[in-house]
N, C-alpha and C positions, 0 to 999 in steps of 0.2 A: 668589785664589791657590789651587793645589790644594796639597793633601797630601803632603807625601814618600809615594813606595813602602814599604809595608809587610812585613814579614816576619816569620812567630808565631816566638816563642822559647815554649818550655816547658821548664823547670827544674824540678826536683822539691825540697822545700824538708829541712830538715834530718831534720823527721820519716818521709819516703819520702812525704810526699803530692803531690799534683802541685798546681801552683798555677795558676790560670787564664793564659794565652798571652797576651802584652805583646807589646807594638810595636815593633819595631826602629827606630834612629833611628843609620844610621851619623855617623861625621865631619862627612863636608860635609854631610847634612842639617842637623844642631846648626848649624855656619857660616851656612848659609841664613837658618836660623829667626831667628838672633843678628843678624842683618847687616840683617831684613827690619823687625826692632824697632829698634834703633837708629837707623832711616834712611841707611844707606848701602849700600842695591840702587840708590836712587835719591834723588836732591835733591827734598827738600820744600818746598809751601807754606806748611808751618805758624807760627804767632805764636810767640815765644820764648819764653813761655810755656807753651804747648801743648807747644811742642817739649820742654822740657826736662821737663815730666811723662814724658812719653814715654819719654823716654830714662833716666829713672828718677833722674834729679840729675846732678850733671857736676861732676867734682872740682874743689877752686878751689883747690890749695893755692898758686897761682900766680894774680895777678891776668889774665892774659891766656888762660891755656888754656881756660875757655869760652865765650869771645870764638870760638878759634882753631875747639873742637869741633864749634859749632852752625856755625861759616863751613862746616864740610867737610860738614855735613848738609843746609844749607838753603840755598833755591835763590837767593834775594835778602836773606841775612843782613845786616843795618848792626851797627853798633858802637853807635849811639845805640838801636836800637832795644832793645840788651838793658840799657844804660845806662841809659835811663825803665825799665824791668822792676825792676831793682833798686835804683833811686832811689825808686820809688812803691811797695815792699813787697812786690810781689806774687811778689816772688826774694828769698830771702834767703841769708845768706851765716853758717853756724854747723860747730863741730865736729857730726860725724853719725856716716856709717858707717866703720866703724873709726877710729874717733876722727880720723878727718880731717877738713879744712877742704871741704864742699860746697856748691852752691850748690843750694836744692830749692826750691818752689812754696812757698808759704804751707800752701797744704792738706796735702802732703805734709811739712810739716816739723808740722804738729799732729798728725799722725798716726803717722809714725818715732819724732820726739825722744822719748817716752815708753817706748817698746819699746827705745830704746839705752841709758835711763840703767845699767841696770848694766854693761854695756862701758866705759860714760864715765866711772863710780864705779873699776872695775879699774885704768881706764888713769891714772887722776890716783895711785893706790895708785902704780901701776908705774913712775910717771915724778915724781911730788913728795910720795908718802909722809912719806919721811924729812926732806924740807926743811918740811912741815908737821909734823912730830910733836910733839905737845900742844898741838897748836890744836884746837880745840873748832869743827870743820867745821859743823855743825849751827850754829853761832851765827853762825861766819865767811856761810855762805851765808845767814843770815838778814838781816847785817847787810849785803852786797854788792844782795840784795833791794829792801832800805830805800832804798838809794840809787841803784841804778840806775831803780829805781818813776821818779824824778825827773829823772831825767838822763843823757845818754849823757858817759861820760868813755872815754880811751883806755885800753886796759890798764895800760901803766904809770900814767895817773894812779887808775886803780881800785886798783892794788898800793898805791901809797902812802895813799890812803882807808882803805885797811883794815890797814895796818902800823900805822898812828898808834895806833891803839888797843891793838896788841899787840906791848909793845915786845920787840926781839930778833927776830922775824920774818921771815920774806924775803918783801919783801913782789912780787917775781914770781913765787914759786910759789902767793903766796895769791891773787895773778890771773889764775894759770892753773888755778889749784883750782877757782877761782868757775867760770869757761868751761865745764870739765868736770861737777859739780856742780848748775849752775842753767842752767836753758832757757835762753840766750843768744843773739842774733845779733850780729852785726857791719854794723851799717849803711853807705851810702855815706858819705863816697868808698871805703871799703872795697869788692875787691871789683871794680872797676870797670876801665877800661880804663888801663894804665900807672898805676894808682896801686900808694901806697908810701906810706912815713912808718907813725906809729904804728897801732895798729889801735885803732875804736870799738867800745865793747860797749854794749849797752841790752840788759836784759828782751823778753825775746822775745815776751811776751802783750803790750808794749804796740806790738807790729809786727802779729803774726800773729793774736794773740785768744787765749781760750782753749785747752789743749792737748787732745786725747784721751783719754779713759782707752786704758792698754797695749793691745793687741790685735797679740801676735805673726804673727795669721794675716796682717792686713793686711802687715805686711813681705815674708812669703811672698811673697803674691800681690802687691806694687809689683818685689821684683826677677825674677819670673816673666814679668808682664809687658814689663819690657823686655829680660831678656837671656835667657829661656826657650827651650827647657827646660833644664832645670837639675839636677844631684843636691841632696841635702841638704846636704853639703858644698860646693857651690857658693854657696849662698845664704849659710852661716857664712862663707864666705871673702870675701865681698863686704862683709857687714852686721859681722860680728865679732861677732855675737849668738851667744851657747849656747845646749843645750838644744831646739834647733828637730827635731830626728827624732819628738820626739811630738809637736810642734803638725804636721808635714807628716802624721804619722800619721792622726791626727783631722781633715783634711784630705782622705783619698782619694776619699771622695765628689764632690766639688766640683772635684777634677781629674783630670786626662790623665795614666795613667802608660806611658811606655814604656822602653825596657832599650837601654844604648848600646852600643858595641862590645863592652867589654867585660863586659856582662850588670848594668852597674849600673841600679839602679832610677833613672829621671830623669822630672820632671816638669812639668808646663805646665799654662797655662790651658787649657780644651777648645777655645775659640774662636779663640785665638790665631794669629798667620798661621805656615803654616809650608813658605816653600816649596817647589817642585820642586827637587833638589838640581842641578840643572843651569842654573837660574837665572843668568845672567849677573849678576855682581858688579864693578864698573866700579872702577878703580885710586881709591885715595883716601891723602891725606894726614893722617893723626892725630895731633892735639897729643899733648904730655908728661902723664904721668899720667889718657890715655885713659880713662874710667870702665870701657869694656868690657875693657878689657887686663887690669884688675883684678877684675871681675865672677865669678871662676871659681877654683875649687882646682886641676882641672884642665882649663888652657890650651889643650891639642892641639887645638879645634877651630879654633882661631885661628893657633897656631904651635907648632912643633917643641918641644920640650925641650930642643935645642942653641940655638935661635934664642931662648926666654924667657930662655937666661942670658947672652943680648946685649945683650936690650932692658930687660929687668925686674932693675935692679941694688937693689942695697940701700937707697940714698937715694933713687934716681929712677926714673921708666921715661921712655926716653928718646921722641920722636916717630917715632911710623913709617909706613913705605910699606904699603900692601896693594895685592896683585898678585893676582885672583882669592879677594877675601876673604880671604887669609892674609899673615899679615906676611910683609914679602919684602925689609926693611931698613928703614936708618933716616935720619932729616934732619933738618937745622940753618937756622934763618933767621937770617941777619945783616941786621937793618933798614935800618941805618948805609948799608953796600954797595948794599942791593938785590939781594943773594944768596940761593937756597936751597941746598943744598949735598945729594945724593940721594947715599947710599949703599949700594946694592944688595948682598945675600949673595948673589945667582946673576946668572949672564947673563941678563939680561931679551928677549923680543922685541921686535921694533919696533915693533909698533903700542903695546906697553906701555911701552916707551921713549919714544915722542911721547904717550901719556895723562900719563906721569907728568911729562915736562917742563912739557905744558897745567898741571898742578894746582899745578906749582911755581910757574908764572908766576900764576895765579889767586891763590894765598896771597900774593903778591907784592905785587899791584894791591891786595888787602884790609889788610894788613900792614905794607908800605915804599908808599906811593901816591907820597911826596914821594922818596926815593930817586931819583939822578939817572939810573941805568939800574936794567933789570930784568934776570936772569941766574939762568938754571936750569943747574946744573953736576949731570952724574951721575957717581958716579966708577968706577972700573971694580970690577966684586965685588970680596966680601972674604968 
């Protein structure tokens, strides 16, 4: 792949000195670069594993969405094939970056979970503080320790485990204390395709192995890798990590900086692909809580600031269309039917009206197979 076109900025900094000339990286180059790591310029060969390194983890907080992500990335995706992934460890399923449910590598989950525990310490304060107050955390996690060492139970039967001993307690904030708290995954059937019912928790060294020591760089450099380039603020907004403008500081040798439209410092791996901004980028359909929708503080390379407060609502971010790398509406599958339902914000043209119908019936075939028809409905913009 080549280069984006370059263009020096020089900015003189606060003191009147001049700063050495950075690289210009408009809009759609950022689109390119994002689109080119994610895998969606093109359908990949790669194992779901592989792939999901790649992609930097893939939100689970829905057991199907990445099922749905890697269908729209890879070229011969199965459903069993990321089912053995996560049955045999080598995927696991834990709260991670901003204390949401994802799914990451083994390697990359020994590697993140140390560098988030303070996020996951915040968030259990922010969300069961008060329903834990005077429980003795430190004991509660030691004692959650002891027993998960031995055995996977479902959260709620870990809540009642560990109420018994502390009477008046509630005992599902003290199992979602533990979640948050102690290295945790959620084994199969969690996780998995259509599954449901309670969730499993085990110890996470006895899935993945040993953890890491911290190393904030490594987080840098996994969300660089697949959604690069990036500001400093992009990276917090992804991982929920603080603190990161000195490690990316202490960082500049080892990477790529250049300056975006609006002159903010943004950075990359040096080797990273980064394509021609003219790049053909093929229509694609993206589950709910897309990793890359969320990857960024600021959105605009991907969509408007009228269109993220269509897609990206408070509870959810819904599934959407990309029409030339940028979102360009949104859609609903009904299994039951054999429906997809395309709801465009602009008039689309025809050749992107018949890619997008193709993609609806693709998800279709991988999603509804038993469905007694198949049925791509676009509806007129909105």
């Amino acid at each position: 792949m080549t280069s984006a076109p370059r263009q020096k900025v020089v900015s003189g900094s606060r003191s009147g000195s001049v700063r050495p000339a950075a690289d210009r990286l408009d809009r759609r180059s950022l689109n390119r670069a994002t689109l080119a790591r994610q895998l969606l310029l093109r359908r990949d060969d790669l194992d779901v594993v592989t792939a999901t390194e790649r992609l930097g983890g893939l939100n689970a907080q829905n057991a199907n969405d990445p099922y749905l992500a890697l269908h729209s990335r890879l070229a011969a995706f199965t459903v069993g094939a990321l089912t053995t992934a996560i049955e045999s460890g080598r995927l696991v399923r834990s709260a991670t970056m901003r204390a949401t449910q994802h799914l990451l590598t083994a390697a990359d989950f020994r590697v993140l979970r140390p560098v988030l525990a303070p996020l996951l310490a915040r968030a259990q304060r922010n969300a069961f503080g008060r329903r834990t107050a005077g429980v003795d955390l430190a004991d509660l996690v030691a004692d959650a320790e002891r027993i998960l060492g031995a055995e996977v139970l479902t959260r709620p039967e870990l809540g009642r485990r560990l109420a018994a001993g502390r009477p008046g307690s509630d005992a599902t904030a003290l199992a979602w204390t533990v979640q948050y708290l102690l290295p945790v995954v959620h084994p199969a059937p969690s996780g998995t395709w259509d599954a449901g019912g309670a969730i499993p928790v085990t110890l996470a060294t006895r899935v993945v192995g040993p953890l890491d020591p911290p190393e904030p760089r490594q987080l840098v450099r996994r969300h660089l890798a697949a959604f690069g380039p990036a500001t400093v603020a992009d990276v917090r907004s992804w991982s929920g990590v603080s603190g990161l403008r000195e490690v990316v500081a202490a960082m500049r040798d080892e990477l790529r900086c250049f300056v975006d439209e609006d002159g903010r410092p943004v950075y990359d791996l040096p080797d990273a692909p980064r394509p021609d901004p003219d790049t053909p980028a093929p229509v694609r359909l993206l589950t709910g809580f897309d990793n890359m929708l969320l990857a960024f503080a600021d959105r605009t390379r991907l969509m408007s600031d009228e269109v993220r407060g269509r897609v990206c609502l408070p509870d959810v971010v819904r599934p959407t269309l990309l029409v030339d790398g940028m979102v360009a509406g949104t859609w609903e599958l009904d299994r039951t039917a054999g429906v997809v339902t395309v709801q465009p914000f602009a008039r689309l043209r025809v050749d992107d009206l018949a890619a997008v119908e193709a993609e609806a019936h693709r998800v279709l075939r991988f999603a509804a197979p038993e469905a007694p028809t198949h049925v791509a409905r676009v509806l007129p913009p909105s």
